[in-house]
C-alpha positions as a printed Julia matrix, in Angstrom:
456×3 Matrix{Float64}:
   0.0     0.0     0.0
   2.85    2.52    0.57
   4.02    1.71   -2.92
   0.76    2.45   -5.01
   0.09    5.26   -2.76
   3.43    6.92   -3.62
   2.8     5.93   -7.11
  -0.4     7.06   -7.11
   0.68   10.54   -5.76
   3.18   10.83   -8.0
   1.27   10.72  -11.28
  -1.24   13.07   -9.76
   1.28   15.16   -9.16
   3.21   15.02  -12.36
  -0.23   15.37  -13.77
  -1.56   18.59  -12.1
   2.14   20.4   -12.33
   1.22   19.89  -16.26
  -1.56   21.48  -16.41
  -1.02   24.4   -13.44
  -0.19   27.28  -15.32
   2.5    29.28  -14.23
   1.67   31.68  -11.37
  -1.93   29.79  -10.68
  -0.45   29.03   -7.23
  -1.88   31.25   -4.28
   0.38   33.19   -2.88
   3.11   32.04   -5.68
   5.15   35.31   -6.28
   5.45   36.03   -2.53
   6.74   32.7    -2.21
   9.17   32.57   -4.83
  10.27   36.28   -3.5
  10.76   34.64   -0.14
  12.59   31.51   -1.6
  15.11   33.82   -3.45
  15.7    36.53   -0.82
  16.61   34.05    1.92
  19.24   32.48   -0.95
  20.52   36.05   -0.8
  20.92   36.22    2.64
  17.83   37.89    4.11
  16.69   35.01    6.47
  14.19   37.84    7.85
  11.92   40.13    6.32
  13.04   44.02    6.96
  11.67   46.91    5.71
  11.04   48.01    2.1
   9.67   50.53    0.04
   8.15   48.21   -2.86
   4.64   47.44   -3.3
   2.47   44.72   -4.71
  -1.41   44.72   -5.74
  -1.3    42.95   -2.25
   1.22   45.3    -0.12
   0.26   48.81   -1.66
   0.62   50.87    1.25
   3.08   53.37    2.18
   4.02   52.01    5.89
   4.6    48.6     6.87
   6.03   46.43    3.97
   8.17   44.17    4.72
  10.52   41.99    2.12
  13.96   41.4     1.04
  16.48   40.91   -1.72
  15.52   39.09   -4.81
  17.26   38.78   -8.25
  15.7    40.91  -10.84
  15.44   37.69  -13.44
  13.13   36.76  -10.55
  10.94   40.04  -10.48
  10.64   40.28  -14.72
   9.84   36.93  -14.62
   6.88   37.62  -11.9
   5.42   40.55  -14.42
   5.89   38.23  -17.64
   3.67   35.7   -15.81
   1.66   37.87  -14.43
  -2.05   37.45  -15.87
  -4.48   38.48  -12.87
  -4.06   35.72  -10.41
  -2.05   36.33   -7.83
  -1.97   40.02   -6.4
   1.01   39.53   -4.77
   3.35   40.13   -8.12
   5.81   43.66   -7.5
   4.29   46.55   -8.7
   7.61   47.5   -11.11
   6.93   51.3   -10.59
   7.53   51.57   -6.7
  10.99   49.26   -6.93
  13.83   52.03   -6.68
  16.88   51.55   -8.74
  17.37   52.0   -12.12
  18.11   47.88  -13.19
  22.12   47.99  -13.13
  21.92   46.13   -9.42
  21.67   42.54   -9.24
  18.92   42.48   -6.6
  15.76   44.52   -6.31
  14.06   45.09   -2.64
  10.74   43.16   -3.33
   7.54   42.85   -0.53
   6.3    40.08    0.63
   4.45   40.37    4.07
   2.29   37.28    3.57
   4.92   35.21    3.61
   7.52   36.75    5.75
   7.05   34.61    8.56
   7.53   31.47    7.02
  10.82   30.32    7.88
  13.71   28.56    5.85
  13.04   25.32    6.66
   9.42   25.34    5.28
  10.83   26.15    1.66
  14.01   23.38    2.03
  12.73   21.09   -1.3
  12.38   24.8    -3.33
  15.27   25.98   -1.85
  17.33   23.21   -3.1
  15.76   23.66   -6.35
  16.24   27.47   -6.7
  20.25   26.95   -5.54
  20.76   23.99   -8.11
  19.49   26.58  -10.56
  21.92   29.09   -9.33
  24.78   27.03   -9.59
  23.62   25.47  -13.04
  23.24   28.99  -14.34
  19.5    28.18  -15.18
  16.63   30.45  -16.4
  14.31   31.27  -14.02
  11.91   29.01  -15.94
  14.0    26.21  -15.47
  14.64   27.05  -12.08
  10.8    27.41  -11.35
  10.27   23.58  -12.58
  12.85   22.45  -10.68
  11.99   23.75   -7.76
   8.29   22.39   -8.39
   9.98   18.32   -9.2
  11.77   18.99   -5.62
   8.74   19.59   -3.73
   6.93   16.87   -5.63
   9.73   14.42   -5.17
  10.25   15.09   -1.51
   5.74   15.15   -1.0
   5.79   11.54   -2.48
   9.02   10.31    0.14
   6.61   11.56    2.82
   3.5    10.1     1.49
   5.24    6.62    1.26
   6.75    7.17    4.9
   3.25    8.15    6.57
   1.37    5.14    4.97
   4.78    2.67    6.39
   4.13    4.35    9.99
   0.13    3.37    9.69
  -0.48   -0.22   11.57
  -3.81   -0.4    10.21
  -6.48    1.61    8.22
  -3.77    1.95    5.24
  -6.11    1.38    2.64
  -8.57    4.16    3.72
  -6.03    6.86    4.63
  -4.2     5.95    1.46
  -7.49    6.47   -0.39
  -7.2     9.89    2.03
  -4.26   10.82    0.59
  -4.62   10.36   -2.78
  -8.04   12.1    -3.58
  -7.39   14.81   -5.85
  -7.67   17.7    -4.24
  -5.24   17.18   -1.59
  -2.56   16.49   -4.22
  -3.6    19.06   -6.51
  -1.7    21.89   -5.33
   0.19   20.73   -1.98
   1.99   18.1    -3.68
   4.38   20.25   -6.23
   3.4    24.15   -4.87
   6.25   26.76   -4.82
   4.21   27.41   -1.51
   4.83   27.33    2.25
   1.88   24.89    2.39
   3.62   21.95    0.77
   6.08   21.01    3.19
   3.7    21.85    5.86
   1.07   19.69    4.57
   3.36   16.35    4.4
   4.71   16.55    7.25
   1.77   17.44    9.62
   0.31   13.94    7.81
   3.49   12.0     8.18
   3.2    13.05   12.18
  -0.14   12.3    12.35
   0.32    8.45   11.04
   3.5     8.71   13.63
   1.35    9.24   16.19
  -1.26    6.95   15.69
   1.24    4.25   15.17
   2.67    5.01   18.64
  -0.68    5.53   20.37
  -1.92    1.61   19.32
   1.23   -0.23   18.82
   4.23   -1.24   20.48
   6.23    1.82   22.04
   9.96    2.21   21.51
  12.7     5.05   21.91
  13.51    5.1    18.41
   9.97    6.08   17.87
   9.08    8.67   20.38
  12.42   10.24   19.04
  11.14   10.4    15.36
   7.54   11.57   16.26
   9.66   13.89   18.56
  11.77   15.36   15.94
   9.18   15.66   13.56
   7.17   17.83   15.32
   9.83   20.21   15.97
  10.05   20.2    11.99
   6.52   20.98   12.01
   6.43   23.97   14.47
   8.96   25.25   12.08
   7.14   24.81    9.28
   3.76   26.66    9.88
   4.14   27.95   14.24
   0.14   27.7    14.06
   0.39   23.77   14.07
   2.72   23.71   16.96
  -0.13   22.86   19.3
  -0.06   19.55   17.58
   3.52   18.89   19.33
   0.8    18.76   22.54
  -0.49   14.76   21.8
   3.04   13.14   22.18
   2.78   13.97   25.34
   0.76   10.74   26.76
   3.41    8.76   24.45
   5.44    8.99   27.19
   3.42    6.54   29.21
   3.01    2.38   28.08
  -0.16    1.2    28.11
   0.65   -1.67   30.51
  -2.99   -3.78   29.21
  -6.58   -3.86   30.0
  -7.33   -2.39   33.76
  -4.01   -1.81   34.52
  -3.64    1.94   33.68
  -0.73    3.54   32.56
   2.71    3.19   33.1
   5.71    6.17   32.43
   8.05    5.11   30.28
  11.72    7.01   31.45
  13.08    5.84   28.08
  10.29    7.91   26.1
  10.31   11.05   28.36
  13.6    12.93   27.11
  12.76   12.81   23.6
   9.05   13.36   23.74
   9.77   16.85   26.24
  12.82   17.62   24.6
  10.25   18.03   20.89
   7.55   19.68   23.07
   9.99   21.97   24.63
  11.81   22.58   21.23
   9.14   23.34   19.48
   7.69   25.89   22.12
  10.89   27.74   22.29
  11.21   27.94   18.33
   8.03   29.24   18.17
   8.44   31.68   20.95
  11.78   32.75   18.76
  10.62   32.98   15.33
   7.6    35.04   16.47
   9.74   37.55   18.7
  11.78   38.09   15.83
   8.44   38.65   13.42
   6.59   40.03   15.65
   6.72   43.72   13.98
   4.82   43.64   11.19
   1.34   42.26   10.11
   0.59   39.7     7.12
  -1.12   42.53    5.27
  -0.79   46.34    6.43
  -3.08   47.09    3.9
  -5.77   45.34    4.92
  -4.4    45.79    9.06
  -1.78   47.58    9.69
   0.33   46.82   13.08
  -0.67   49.37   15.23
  -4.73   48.05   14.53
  -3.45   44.32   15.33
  -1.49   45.45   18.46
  -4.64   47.07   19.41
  -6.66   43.62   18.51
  -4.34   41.84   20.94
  -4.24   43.55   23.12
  -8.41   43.94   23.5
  -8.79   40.21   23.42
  -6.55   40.04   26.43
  -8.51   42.85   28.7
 -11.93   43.69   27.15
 -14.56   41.11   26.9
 -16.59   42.74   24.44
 -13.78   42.6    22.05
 -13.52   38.82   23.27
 -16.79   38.44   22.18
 -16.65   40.16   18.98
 -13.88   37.55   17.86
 -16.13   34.7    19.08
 -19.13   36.28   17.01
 -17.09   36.52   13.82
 -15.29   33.35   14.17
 -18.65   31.43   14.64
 -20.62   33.32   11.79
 -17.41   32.36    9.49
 -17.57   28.71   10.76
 -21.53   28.19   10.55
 -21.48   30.25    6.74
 -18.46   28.16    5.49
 -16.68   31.72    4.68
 -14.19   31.37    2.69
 -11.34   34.07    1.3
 -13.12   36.64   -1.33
 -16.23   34.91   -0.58
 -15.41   32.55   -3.63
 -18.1    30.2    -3.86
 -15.95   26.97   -4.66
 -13.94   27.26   -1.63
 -16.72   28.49    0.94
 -18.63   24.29   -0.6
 -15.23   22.53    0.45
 -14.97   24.2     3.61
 -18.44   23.24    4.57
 -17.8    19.82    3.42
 -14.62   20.41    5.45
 -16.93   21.06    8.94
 -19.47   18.16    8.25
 -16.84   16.0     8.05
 -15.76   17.12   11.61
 -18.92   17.58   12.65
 -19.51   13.48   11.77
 -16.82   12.59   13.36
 -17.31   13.84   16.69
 -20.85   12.52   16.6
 -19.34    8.79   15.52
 -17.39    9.58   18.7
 -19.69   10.47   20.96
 -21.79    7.72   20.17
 -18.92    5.37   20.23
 -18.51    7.19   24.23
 -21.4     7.1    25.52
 -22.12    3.35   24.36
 -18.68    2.87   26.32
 -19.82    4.49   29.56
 -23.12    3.04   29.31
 -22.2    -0.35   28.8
 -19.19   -0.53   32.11
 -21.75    0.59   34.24
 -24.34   -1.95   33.47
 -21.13   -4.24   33.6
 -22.59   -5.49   30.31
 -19.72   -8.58   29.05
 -18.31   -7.48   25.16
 -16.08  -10.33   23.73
 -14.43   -7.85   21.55
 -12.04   -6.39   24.26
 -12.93   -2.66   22.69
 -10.89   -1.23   25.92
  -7.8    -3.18   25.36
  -6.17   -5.39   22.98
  -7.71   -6.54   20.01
  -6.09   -8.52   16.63
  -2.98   -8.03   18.35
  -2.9    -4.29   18.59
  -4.26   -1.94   20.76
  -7.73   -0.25   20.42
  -7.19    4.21   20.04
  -8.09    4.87   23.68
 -11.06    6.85   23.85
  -9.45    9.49   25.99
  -7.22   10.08   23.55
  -9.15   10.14   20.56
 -11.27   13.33   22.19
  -7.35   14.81   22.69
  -7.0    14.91   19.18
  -9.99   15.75   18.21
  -9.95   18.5    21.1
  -6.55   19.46   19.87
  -7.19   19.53   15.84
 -10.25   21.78   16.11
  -8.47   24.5    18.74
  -5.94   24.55   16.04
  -8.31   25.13   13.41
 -10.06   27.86   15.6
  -6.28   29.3    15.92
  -5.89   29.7    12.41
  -9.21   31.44   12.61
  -8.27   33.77   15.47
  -4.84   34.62   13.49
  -6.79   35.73   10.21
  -8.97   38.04   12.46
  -6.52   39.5    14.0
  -4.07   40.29   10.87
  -5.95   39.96    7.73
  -9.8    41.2     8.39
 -10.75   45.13    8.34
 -12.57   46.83   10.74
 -16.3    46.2    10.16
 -16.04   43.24    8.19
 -18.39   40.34    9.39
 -16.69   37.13    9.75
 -13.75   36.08    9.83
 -11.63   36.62    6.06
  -8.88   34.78    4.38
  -9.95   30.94    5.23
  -8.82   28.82    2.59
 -10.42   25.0     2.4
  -6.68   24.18    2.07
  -6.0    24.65    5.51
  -7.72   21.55    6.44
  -6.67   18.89    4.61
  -3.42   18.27    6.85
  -5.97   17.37    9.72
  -7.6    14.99    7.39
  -5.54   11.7     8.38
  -5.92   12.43   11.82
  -9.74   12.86   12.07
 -10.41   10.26    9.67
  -8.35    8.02   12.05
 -10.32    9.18   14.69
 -13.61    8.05   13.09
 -12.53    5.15   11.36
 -11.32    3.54   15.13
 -14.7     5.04   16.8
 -16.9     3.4    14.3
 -14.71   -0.02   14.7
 -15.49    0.45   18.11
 -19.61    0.76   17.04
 -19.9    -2.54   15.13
 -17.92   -4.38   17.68
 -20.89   -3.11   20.05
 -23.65   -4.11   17.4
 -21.67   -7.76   16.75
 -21.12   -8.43   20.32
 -25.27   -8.98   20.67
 -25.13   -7.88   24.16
 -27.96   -5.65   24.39
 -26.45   -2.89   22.16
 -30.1    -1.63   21.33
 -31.4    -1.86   24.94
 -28.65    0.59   25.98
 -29.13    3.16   23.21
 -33.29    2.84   23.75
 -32.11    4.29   27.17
């Protein structure tokens, strides 16, 4: 199954790089301005007096150096789709430098590590003396190749379900544009999936050092890709324990505990870091500019009308499926996006309360749903509401962040969602569901008065 899925991965992505045009990535020209500045030495954003459609405002823009080839090439692609292309007439200089100071706010505080498979790409091209075309494909095989590597690995870490999440994984629109994307997202995407199939390959089978040290280092990866997924770093945490069988509780494992804090801890203090150092500019000053953010945070902190403000938008956005521009196609998959959820914590708490129910009537069920069963442990129900728990605060973070740096005053709901920002919690809610409804028809076969406990 790890095979076909990479395969299958592969040609979609081959496939849907073919037939991308060039520039119909979102975000794409910020990205590539961020890729190419941090080859020329501008790890983080400063200051600059450029614009784009997307940064035209006079205070505020942030950017960095980037190779001119890299800025023509921007305006000959350019054909209305992403506003984040240099306008050409607010770059000073008259063309004899090397480098031009481009903007690129959105993507400022993405760090290096997010963009390694481009980066590669962009310095092979460097050193090869390639056209920026060239150097654009390359960088788009890199990503693709390195998407597929993680693919394969998160479908090897899976004990069971690999059929369904490889299904998962290779319907269409999560390859379309994560797999090959010049785009922060990429990366991100692959390797909050890879840790997810980590993790539930720790939770239900055997523990070991060399595991909690993977899952441990991969989620310091992943609070440097994207900071708002470092929450995620949170569920290793009960890794540290064995699960010593059925009634006997849980036991800490010493041998687990240094790697699993050291990748909590790691991942805090990067985050903690990374912002500090990007904390001084918003995602899009003309939209919010930093003193209106700084004013956000600081209302959400000490006024509870503000608090509830945020609440009201961020629930009107969720229950309308809003999506960025209001574009119709998006705002569907997002709502498909939320039923989906919504399904699965209903499977759940059905699953729960047909658990709870049934110990206290002591009622016998022959499938051991509590401990071991087919010679691997059942998802523990208690953790299964952690990640679920965990997965939607996340998502509500995301939600909180757009308020606070990309919606302008007076605007109702909550701007800039993107159905794209879900699919890396896919794997682990559709893990969640697929062991809570296991859990269900093990009930229903048992025979053990399934319906006279639900009629109650």
């Amino acid at each position: 199954m790890p095979l076909l899925v990479a395969l299958c991965v592969l040609s979609e992505g081959l496939f849907f790089m073919a037939v991308t045009k060039t520039g119909h990535v979102p975000d794409v020209w910020a990205h590539v301005y961020r890729i190419d500045s941090i080859l020329n030495g501008d790890m983080v954003a400063r200051p600059v007096t450029s614009r784009s459609m997307l940064h035209n405002t006079g205070r505020g823009v942030v950017g960095g150096a980037v190779d001119r080839s890299w800025m023509q090439y921007s305006l000959d692609q350019y054909d209305g789709y992403d506003s984040s292309v240099v306008l050409p007439e607010s770059v000073i200089g008259n063309g004899t430098s090397a480098t031009a100071d481009l903007p690129f706010n959105n993507t400022a505080t993405n760090s290096p590590i997010v963009y390694a498979p481009q980066l590669v790409g962009f310095a092979i091209g460097r050193v090869l003396s390639l056209g920026p075309e060239m150097t654009y494909r390359l960088a788009e095989s890199c990503m693709l190749a390195v998407y597929v590597l993680l693919m394969y690995c998160a479908i090897c870490a899976l004990p069971r379900w690999r059929i369904p999440i490889g299904l998962l994984l290779c319907v269409p629109q999560m390859v379309k544009l994560a797999s090959f994307s010049i785009s922060a997202d990429s990366l991100t995407q692959a390797v909050v999936i890879l840790f997810g199939c980590l993790l539930f390959g720790q939770i239900i089978g055997e523990r070991s050092r060399q595991g909690a040290t993977t899952i441990a280092v991969v989620s310091v990866i992943l609070a440097m890709c994207k900071f708002v997924y470092m929450p995620l770093a949170l569920l290793t945490i009960p890794i540290m324990f064995d699960r010593a069988g059925v009634g006997r509780g849980l036991h800490f494992n010493t041998d687990h505990t240094v790697p699993i804090i050291g990748g909590v801890v790691l991942s805090g203090v990067w985050v903690v870091f990374w912002l500090g150092v990007n904390s001084w500019y918003t995602n899009c000053p003309m939209l919010v500019s930093y003193e209106q953010m700084a004013e956000r945070k600081h209302a959400l902190l000490t006024d509870s009308a503000a608090m509830a403000d945020a609440v009201k938008n961020i629930a009107w956005a969720i229950t309308h499926a809003q999506a960025n521009m209001n574009n119709k196609k998006d705002s569907f998959v997002i709502a498909v996006c939320w039923l989906a959820i919504a399904l699965t914590v209903i499977v759940l708490v059905v699953s729960s309360m047909l658990n709870i129910s049934i110990k206290n009537r002591s009622t016998h069920i022959t499938g051991r749903v509590d401990g071991r069963e087919d010679g691997c442990d059942a998802l523990p129900l208690p953790y299964a509401w952690l990640i679920v728990v965990v997965c939607i605060g996340d998502i509500l973070l995301i939600y909180l962040a757009l308020w606070l740096q990309y919606d302008a005053d007076g605007l109702i709901g909550v701007d800039g969602m993107q159905f794209r920002y879900f699919f890396p919690y896919a794997p682990l809610f559709a893990l969640v569901a697929l062991e809570s409804g296991k859990r269900l028809l093990i009930y229903i076969k048992s025979g053990q008065g399934t319906i006279e406990v639900l009629a109650r």
